[in-house]
C-alpha positions in Angstrom: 104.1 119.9 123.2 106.5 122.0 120.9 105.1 123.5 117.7 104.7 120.9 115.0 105.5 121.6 111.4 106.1 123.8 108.9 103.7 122.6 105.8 102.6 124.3 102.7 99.3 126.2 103.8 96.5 124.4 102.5 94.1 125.8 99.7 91.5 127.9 101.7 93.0 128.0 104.8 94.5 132.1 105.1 98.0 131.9 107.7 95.5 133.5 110.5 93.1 130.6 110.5 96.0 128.0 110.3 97.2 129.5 113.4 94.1 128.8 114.9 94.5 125.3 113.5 98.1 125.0 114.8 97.3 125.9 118.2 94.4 123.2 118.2 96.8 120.1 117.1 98.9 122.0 120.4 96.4 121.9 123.1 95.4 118.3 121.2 98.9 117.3 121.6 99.5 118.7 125.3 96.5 116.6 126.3 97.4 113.0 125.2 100.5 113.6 126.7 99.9 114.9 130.1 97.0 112.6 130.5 94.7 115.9 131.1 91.5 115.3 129.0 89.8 117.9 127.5 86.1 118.4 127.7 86.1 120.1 124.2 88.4 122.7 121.8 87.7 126.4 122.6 85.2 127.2 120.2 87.7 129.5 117.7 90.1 126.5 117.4 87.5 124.1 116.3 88.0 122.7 112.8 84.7 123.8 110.1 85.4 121.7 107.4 87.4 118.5 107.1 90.2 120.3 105.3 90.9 121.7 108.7 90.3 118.8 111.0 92.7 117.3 108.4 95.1 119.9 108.3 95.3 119.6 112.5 95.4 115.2 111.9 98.8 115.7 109.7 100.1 119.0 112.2 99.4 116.5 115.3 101.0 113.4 113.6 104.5 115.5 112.6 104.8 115.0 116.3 104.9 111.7 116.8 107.0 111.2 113.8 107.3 108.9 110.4 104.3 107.8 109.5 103.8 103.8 109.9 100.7 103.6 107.7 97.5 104.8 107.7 93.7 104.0 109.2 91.3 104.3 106.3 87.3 103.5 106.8 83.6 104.3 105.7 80.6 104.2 108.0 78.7 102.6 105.3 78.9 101.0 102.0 78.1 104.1 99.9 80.2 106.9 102.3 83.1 108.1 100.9 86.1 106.8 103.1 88.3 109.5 105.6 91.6 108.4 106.6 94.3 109.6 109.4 97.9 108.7 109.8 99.6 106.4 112.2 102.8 107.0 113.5 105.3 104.5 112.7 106.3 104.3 116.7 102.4 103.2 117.7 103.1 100.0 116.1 104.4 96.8 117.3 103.8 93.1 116.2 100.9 90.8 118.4 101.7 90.0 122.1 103.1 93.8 123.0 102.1 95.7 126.0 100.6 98.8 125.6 101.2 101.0 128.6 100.0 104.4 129.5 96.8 104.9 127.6 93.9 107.2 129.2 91.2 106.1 127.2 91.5 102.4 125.9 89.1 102.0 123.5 90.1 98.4 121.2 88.4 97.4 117.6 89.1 94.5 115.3 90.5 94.7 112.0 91.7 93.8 108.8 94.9 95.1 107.9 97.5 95.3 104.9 101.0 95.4 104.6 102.5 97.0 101.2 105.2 95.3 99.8 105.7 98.1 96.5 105.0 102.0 96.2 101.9 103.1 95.1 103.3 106.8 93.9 100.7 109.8 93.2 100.2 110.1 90.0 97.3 111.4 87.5 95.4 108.1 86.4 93.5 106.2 88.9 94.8 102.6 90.4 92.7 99.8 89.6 91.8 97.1 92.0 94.6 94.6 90.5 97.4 97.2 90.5 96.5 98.1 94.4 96.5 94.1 94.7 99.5 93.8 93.1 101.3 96.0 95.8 100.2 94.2 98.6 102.6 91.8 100.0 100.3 90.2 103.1 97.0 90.6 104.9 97.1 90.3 108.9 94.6 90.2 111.4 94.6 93.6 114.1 94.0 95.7 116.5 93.3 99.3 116.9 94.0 101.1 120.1 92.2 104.2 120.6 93.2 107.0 122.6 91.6 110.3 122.5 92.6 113.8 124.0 88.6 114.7 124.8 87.4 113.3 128.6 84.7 111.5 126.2 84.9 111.3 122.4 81.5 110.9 122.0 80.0 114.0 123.4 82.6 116.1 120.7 81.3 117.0 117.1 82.5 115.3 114.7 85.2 117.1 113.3 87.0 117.9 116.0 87.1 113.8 116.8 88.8 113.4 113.2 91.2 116.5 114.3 92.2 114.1 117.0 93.8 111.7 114.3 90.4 110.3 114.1 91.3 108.7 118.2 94.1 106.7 116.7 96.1 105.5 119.9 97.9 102.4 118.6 98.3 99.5 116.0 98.6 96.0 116.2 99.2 93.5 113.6 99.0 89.7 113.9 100.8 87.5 112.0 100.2 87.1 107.9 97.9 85.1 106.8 98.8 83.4 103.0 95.3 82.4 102.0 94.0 85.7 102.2 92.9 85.9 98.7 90.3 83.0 99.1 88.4 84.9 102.3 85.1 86.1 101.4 85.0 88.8 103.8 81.7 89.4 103.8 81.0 86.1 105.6 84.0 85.9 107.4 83.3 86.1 111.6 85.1 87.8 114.2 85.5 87.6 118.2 86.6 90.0 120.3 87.5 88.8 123.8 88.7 91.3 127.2 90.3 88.6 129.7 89.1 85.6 128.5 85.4 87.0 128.3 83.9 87.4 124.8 82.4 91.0 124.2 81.9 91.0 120.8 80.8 88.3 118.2 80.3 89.3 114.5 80.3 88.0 111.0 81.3 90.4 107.8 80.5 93.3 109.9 83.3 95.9 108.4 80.7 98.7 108.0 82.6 99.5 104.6 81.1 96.4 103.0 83.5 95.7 100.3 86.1 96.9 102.3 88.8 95.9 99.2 86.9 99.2 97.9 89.0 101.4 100.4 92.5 100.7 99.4 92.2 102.2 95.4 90.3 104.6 96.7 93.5 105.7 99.2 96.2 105.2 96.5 94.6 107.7 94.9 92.1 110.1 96.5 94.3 110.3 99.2 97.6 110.9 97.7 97.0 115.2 98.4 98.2 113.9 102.5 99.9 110.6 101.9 102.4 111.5 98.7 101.3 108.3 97.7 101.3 105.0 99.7 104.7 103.2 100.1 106.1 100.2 100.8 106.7 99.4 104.4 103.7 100.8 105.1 100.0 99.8 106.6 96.6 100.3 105.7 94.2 99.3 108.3 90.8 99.4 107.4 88.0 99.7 109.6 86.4 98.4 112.4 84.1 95.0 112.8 83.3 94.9 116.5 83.0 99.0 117.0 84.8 100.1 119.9 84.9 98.3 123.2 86.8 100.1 126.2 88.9 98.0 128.3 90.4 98.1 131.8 94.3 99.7 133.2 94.9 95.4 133.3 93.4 93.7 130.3 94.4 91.4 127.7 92.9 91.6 124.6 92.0 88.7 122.0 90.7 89.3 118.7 89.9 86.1 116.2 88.8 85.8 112.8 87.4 83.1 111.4 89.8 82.9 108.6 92.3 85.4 108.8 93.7 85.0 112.3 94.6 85.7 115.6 96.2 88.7 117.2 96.7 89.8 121.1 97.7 93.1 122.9 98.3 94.0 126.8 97.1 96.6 128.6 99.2 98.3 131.6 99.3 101.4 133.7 102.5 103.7 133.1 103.3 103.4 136.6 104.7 99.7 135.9 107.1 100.6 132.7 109.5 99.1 134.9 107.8 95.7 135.7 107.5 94.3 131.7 105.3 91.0 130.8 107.2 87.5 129.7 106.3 87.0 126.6 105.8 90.4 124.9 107.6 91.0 121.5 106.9 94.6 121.8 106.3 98.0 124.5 105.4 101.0 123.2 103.6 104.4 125.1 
């Protein structure tokens, strides 16, 4: 992986450290590609605060290129939300064929599509301006990948470092009566091969997860420059994450929202394609 970026050194962080930091969104990098897991960071490249696991999330994702959107969540109602980029190649419309992947993890869920730029600026957006800028509501999938053998046995900052195991994002189509779902009650199935794994209603562990896109427009305009249109917010998971197999089709289905669909595949086949796809992407 070649060195990524050239960014403004971030408050706190001296050039040594950022090094260090640099160096980590490398070996980070190098391991997605090549497939080669790591067990964990060496222990002087491991992000301390979540400035630095940032700081690696943005190096890593200069990468992969333009940003497509960005995954935004909270592990409860009360948490204040962390977010991490998505590159804009990662994305691709229901029905596409995901091939490549190590890890394979798949979570539901709820996804926004700006339609107007929310630009940084000093006053906070309310609810209705964020609203406002919202042009449709889909229902999706994230893919996760992750560079670490197993992302559970990692701390936690150096799984955010890894753009928070971001691997992929799939949208479904839009659905125009968004604004009447209460998605507190609204239910959700997650199937792998015609076999239902997952069965929830309002389980988005944000609760009010409408709560997570002012709070982006504006807390998180110090990475983003502020939101812009074109772009996706996803925002959390409601089944957790379920890993699937090399061969597996994925179903998710809200109650409400919709319907959307992704295909697994080993690299080995990029060759052999899937009728019906709209979409491959590595």
């Amino acid at each position: 992986m070649q060195e990524v970026g050239t960014r403004t050194v971030e408050k706190g962080v001296s050039p040594v450290r950022r090094s260090e930091l640099l160096d980590a969104a490398n070996l980070l990098g190098d391991a997605r590609r090549t497939k080669t897991a790591l067990l964990e960071l060496p222990q002087a490249l491991r992000p301390t605060s979540e400035i630095e696991a940032f700081l690696i999330q943005d190096e890593l994702a200069v990468a992969y290129g333009e940003a497509g959107g960005w995954k935004v969540g909270a592990p409860t109602p009360e948490a204040t939300p962390i977010f991490a980029p998505m590159p804009k190649m990662w994305t691709a419309a229901s029905g596409a064929v995901v091939r490549g992947l190590r890890y394979r993890g798949v979570e539901a869920e709820v996804a926004f599509y700006l339609g107007k730029d929310l630009p940084a600026r000093a006053a906070a957006y309310t609810r209705e301006e964020v609203g406002a800028a919202i042009a449709s509501c889909h229902p999706a999938i994230e893919v996760l990948e992750s560079a670490y053998e197993d992302p559970s046995k990692v701390d936690r900052l150096s799984m955010l470092a890894d753009l928070q195991m971001h691997g992929g994002f799939i949208y479904g189509p839009a659905c125009a009566e968004w604004h009447s779902i209460d998605f507190t009650r609204e239910s959700v199935m997650l199937a792998v091969d015609g076999v239902v794994r997952v069965e929830k209603t309002g389980a988005n562990t944000a609760g009010d997860l409408l709560r997570l896109l002012p709070w982006l427009a504006q807390e998180g305009t110090s990475r983003t420059g502020g939101l812009k249109a074109g772009q996706w917010i996803t925002t959390g998971s409601w089944t957790g994450n379920t890993l699937v197999e090399k061969y597996s089709v994925v179903d998710v289905q809200f109650g409400a929202l919709g319907r959307a669909e992704v295909r697994f595949e080993p690299e080995q086949n990029l060759e052999k394609g899937l009728p019906g796809t709209t979409r491959t992407f590595i």
